[in-house]
N, CA, C and O of each residue as an XYZ file, in Angstrom:
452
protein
N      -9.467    -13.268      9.033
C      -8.401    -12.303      9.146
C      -9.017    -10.904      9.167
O      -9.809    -10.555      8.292
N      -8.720    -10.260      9.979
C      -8.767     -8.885      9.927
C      -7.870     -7.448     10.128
O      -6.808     -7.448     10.751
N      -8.406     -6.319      9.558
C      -7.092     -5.037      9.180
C      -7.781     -4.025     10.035
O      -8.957     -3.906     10.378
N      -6.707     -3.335     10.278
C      -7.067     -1.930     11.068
C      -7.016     -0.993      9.484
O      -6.163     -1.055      8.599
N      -8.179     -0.208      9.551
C      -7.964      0.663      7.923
C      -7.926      1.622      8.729
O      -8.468      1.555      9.833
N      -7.131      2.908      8.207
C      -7.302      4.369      8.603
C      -7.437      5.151      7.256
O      -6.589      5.265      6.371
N      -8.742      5.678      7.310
C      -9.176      6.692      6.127
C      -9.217      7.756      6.385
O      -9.386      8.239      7.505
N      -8.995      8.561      4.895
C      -8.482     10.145      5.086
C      -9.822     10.858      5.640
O     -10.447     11.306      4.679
N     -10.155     10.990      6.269
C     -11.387     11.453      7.349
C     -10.821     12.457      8.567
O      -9.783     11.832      8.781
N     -10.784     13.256      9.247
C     -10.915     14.051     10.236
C     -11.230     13.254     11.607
O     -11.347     13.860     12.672
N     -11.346     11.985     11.513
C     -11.164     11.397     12.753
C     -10.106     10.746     13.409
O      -9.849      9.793     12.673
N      -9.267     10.713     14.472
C      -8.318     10.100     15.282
C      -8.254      8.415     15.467
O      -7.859      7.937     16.530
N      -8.602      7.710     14.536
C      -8.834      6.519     15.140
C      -8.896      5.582     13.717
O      -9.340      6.111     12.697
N      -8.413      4.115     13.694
C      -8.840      2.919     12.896
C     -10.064      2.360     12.817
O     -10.662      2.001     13.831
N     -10.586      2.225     11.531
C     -12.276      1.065     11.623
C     -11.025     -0.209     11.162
O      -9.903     -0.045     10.683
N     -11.723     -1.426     11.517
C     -11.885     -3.001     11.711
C     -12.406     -3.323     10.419
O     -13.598     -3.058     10.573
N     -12.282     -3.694      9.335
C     -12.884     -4.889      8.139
C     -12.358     -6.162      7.887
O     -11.130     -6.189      7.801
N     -12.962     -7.242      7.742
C     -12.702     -8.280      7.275
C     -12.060     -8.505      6.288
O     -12.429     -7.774      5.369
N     -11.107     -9.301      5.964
C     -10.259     -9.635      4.518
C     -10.883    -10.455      4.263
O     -10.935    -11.389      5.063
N     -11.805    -10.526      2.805
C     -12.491    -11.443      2.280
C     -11.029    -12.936      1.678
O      -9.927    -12.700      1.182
N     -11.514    -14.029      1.928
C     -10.743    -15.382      1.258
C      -9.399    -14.892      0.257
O      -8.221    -15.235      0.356
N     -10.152    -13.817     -0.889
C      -9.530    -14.205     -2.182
C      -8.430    -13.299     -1.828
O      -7.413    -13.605     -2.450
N      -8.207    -11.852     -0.708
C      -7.331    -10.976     -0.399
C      -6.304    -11.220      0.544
O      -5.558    -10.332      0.956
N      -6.241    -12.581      0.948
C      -5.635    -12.767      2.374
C      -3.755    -13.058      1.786
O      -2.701    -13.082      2.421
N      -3.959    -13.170      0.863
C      -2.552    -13.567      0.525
C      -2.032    -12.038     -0.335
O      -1.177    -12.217     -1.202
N      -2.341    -11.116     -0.194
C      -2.300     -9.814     -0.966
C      -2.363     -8.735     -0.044
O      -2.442     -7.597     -0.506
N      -2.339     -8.921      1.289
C      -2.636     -7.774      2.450
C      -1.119     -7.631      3.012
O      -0.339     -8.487      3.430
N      -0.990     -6.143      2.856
C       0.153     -5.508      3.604
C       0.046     -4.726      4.143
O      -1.022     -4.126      4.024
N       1.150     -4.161      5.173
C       0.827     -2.804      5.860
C       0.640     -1.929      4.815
O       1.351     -2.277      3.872
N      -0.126     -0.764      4.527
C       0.040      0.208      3.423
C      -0.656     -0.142      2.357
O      -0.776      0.484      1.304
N      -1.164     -1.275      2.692
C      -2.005     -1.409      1.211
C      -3.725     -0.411      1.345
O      -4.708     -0.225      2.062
N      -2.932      0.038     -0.228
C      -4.209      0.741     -0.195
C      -5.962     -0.275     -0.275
O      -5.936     -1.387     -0.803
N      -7.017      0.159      0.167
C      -8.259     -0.326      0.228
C      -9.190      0.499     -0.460
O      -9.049      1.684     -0.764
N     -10.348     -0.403     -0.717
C     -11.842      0.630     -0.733
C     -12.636     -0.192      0.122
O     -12.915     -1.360     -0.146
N     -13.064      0.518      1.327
C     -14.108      0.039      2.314
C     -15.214      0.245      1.801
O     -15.249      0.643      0.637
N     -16.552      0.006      2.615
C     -17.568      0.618      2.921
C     -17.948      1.394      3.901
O     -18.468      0.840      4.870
N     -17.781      2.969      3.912
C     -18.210      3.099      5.281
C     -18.648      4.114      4.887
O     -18.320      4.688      3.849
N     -19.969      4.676      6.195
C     -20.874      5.692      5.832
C     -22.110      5.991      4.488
O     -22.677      6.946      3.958
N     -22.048      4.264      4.374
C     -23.217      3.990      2.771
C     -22.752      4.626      1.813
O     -23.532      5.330      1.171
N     -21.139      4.559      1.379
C     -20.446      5.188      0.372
C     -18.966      4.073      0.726
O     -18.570      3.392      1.672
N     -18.500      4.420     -0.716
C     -17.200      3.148     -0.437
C     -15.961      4.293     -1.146
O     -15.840      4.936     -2.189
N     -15.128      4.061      0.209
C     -13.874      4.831      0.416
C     -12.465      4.585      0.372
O     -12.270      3.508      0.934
N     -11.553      5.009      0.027
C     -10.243      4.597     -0.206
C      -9.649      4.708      1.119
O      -9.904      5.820      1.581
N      -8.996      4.033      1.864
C      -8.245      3.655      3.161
C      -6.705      2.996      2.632
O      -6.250      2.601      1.559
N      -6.214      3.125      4.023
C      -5.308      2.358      3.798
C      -4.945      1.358      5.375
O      -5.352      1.587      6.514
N      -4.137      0.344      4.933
C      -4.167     -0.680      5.979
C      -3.005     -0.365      7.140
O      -1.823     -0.590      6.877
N      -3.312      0.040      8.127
C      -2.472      0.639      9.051
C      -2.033     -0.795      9.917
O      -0.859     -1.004      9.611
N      -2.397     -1.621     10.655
C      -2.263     -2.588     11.849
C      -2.892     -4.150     11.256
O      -4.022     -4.132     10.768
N      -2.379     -5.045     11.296
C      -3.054     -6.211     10.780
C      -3.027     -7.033     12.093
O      -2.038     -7.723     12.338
N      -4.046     -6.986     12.922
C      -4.041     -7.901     14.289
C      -4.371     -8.975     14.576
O      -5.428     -9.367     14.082
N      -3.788     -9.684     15.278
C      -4.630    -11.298     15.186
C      -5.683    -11.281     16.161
O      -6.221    -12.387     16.212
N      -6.225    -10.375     17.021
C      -7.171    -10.619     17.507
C      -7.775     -9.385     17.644
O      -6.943     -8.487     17.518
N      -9.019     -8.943     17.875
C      -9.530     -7.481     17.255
C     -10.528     -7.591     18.889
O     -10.563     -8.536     19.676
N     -11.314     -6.128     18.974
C     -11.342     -5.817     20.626
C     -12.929     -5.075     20.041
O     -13.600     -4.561     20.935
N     -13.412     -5.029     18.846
C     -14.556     -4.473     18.397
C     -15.532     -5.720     18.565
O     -15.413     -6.762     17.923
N     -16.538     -5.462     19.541
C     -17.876     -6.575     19.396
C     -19.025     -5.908     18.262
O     -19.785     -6.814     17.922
N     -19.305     -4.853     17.715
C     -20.336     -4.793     16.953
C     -20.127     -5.071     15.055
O     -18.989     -5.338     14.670
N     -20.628     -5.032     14.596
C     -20.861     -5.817     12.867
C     -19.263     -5.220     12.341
O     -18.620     -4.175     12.443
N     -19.128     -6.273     11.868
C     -17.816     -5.922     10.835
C     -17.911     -6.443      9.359
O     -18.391     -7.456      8.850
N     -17.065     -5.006      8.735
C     -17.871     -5.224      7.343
C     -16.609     -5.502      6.563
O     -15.573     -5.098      7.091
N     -16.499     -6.177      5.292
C     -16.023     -7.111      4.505
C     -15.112     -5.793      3.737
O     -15.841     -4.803      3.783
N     -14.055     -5.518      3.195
C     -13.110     -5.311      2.384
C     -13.544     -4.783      1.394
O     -14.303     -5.742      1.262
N     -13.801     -4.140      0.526
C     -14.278     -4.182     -1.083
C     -13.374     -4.094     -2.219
O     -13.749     -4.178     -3.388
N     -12.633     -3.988     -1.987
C     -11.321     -3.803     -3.008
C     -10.338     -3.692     -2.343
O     -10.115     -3.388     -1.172
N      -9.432     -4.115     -3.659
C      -8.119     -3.872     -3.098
C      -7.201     -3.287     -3.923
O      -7.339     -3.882     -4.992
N      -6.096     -2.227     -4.081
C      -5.481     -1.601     -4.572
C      -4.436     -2.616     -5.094
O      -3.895     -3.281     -4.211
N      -3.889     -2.959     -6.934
C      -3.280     -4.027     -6.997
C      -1.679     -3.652     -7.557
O      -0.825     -4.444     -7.955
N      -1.595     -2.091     -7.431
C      -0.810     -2.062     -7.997
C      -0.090     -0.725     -6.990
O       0.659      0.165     -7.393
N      -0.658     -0.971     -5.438
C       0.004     -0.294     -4.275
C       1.626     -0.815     -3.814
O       1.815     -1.982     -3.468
N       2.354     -0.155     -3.842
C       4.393     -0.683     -3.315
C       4.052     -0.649     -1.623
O       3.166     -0.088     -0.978
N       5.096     -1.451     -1.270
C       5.082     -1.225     -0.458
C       5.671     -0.121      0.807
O       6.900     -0.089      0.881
N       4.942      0.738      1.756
C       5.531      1.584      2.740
C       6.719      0.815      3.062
O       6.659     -0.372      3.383
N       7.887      1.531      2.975
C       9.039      1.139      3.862
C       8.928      1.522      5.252
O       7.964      2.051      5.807
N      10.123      1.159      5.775
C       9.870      1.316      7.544
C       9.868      3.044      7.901
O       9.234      3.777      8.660
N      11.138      3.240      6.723
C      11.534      5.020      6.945
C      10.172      5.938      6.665
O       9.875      7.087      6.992
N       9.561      5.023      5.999
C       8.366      6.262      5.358
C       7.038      5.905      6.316
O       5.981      6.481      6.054
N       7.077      5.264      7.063
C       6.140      4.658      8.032
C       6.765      5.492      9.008
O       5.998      6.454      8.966
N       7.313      5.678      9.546
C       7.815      6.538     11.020
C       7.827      7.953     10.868
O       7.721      8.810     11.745
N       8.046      8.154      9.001
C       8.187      9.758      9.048
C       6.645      9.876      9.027
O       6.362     11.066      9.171
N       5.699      9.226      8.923
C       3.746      9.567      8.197
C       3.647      9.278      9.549
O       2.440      9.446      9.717
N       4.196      8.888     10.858
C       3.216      8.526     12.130
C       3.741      9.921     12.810
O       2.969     10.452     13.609
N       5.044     10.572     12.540
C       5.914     11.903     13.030
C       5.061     12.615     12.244
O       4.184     13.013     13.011
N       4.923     12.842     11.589
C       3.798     14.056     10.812
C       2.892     14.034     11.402
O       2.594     14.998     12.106
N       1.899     12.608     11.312
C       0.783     12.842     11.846
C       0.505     13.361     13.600
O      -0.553     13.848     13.997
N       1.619     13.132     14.379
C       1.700     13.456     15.737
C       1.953     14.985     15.682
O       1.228     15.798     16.256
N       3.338     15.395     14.743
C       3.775     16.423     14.983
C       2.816     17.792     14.464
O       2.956     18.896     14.989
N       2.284     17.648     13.866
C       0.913     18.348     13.329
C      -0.682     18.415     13.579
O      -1.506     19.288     13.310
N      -0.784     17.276     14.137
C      -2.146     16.851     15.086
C      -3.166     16.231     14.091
O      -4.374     16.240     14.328
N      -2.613     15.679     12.939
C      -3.491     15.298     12.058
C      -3.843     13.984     11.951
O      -2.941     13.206     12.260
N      -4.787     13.541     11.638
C      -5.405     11.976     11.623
C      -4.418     10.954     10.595
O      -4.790     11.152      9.438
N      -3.779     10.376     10.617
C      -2.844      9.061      9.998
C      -3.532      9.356      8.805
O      -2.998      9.996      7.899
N      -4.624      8.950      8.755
C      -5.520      8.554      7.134
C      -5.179      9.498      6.211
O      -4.826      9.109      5.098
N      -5.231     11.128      6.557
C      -5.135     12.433      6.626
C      -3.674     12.197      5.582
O      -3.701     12.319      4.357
N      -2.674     11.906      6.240
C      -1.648     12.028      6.104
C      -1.292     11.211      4.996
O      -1.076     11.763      3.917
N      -1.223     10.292      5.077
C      -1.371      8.747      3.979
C      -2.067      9.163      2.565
O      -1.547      8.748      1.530
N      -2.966      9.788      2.519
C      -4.067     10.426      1.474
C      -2.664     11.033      1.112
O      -1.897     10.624      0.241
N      -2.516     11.943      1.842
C      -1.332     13.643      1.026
C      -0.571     12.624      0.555
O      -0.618     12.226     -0.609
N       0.299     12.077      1.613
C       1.242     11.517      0.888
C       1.872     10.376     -0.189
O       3.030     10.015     -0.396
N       0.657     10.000     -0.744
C       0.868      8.565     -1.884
C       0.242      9.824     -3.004
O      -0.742     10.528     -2.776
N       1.020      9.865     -4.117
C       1.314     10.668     -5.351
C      -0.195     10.592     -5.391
O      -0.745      9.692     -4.757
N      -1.023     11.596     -6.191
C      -2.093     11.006     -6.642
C      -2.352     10.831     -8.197
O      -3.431     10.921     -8.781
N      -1.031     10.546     -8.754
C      -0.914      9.914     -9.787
C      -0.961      8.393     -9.770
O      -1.588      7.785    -10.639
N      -0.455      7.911     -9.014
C      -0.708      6.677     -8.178
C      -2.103      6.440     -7.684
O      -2.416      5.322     -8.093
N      -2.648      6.729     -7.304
C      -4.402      6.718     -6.662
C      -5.186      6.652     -7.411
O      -6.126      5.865     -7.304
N      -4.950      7.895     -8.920
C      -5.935      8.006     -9.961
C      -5.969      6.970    -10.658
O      -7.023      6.649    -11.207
N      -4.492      5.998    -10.831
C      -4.601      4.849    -11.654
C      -4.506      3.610    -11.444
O      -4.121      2.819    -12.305
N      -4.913      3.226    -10.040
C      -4.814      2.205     -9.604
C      -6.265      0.652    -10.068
O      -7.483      0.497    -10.152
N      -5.279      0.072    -10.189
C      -6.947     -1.054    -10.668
C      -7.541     -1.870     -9.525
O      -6.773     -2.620     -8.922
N      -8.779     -1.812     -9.169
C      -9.497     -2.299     -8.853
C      -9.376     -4.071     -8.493
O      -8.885     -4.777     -9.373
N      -9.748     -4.593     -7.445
C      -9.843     -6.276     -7.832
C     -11.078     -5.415     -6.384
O     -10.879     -4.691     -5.407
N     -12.348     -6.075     -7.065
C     -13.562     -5.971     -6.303
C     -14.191     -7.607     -6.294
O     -13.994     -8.488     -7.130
N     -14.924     -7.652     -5.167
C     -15.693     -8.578     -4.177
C     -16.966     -8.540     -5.270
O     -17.495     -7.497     -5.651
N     -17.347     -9.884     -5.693
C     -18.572    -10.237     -5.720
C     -19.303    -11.345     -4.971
O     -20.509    -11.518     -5.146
């Protein structure tokens, strides 16, 4: 199984990670993540869950998962893709601002060994 993540980064676009076994029954749109990317591990969130993915080079594994993320409703999903258009800002960008970061600071961990 694999997720489209979009992280709060300055770039226009989704990275590809693998849902490790133990996460596959725990993946939603909006769920928050910690990837690996850039030899540092980052908080994302899960934008697109596709059944078939269009990336041929290495794809890297999940590292956490946020266990105590709600779920995006539909209304709050259309107003974060209207922001992000109507302002020119990257999804990830947007998603970051907008989940409390009272919520972010205290979220627990379920990490990959």
């Amino acid at each position: 199984m694999y997720v489209e993540v979009s992280l709060p980064i300055s770039v226009f676009k989704t990275f590809t990670y693998i849902v490790p076994q133990e996460y596959k029954d725990s993946i939603f749109l909006g769920q928050s993540v910690v990837v690996p990317f850039n030899k540092k591990l980052i908080n994302g969130f899960i934008v697109d869950i596709p059944y078939k993915i269009n990336y041929k080079g290495k794809v890297l594994k999940i590292s956490s998962i946020n266990l105590n993320c709600f779920i995006i409703q539909n209304e709050l999903w259309k107003t974060i893709h209207w922001i992000s258009k109507y302002y020119i800002c990257p999804l990830g960008r947007v998603l970051n601002n907008t989940i409390s970061f009272q919520h972010k600071s205290k979220y627990q961990v379920l990490s990959v060994k």
